[in-house]
N, C-alpha and C positions, 0 to 999 in steps of 0.2 A: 684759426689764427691764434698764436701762441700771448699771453700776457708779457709786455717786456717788466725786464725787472730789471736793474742797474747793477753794476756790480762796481767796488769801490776803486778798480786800477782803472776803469775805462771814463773814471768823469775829469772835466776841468774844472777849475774851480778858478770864481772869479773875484776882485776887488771891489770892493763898494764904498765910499767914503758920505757919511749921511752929517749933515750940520741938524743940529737940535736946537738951534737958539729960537727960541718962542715959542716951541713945539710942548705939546700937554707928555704929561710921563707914560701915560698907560698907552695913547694911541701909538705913540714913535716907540713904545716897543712891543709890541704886537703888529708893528711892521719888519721891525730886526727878527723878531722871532721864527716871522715866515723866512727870510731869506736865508737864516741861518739853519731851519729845517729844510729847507730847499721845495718847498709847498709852489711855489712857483713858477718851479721850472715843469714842463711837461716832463721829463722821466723821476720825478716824484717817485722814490719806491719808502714806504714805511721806516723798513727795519736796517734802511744804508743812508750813512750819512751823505749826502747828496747836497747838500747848503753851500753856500760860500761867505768867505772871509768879509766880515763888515768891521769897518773903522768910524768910531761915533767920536765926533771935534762937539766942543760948545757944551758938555754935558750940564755945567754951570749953570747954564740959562736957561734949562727947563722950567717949564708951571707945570705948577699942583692946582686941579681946579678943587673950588669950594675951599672949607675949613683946612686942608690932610694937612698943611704947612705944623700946625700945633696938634691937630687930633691924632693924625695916622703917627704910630709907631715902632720904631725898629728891634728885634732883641735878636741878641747875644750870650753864647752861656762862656765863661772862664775855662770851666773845667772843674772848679771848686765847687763844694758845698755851696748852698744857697746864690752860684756865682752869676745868676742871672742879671743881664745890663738890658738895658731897656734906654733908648733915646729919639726924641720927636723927630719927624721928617725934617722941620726945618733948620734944627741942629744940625743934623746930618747933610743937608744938603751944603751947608756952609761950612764945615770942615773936609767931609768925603763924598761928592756927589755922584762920583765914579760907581760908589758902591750901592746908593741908591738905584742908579738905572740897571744894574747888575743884576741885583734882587727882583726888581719887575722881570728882568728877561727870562731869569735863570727859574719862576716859577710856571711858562709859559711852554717853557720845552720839558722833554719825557725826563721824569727820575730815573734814570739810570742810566749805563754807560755809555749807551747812545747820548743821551742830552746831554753829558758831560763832557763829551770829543766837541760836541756842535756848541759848547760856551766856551771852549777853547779858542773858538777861532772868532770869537767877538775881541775887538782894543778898543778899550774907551778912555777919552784924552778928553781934561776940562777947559783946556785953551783951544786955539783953534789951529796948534801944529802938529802933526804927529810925522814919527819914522820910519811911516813906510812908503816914501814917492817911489822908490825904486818896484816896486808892484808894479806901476802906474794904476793907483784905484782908479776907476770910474764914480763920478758925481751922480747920486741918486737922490734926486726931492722928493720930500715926502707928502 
């Protein structure tokens, strides 16, 4: 019996629309993570992106458990000499929260071109509308 291995013109790919409001950072994305490496589907193969398309609403209203709101924080470099930025979690969640749950996801999947196709196909929206009905996602609780 032969191993299957998937190859990337013979998958479908599906829509997922996940709400986050009260949901913790680290667990709701280490769920997107699987679905976007595609860990859950049985034909699972490694080295093909094999995941599907996830839409995160509510990103706003995530929790940080413990202190991370002031401890945990974010850097950035300019480009410039000395151009390193640095700002707390909870700055950053109340200007750009999008970017927050980015950063969790975007550490979870593989450094390299492969993880980089599979963060392509994450949107993440801090209200609870976004433009993709014509997909029709499917509602996935977490």
């Amino acid at each position: 019996m032969k191993t299957y291995s998937a190859k990337p013109g013979e998958l479908e790919r599906g829509w997922y629309v996940i709400d986050l409001e009260g949901q913790t950072l680290g667990r709701a994305a280490t769920k997107v993570a699987t679905i976007l490496r595609g860990k859950h589907r049985p034909t699972y193969t490694p080295h093909v992106d094999t995941g599907e398309f996830v839409i995160v609403i509510n990103v706003d209203k995530l929790k940080l458990s413990g202190n991370k709101l002031a401890d945990k924080m974010y850097y950035r470099h300019t480009g410039y000499l000395k151009g390193i930025r640095e700002i707390t979690a909870g700055k950053l969640m109340d200007t750009k929260p999008e970017r927050v749950f980015k950063s969790a996801v975007k550490g979870m999947l593989p450094k390299n071109t492969l993880g980089r196709s599979m963060l392509s196909k994450l949107k993440i929206y801090s209200g609870s509308e976004h433009p993709h009905a014509a997909q029709q996602p499917k509602v996935l609780a977490l």
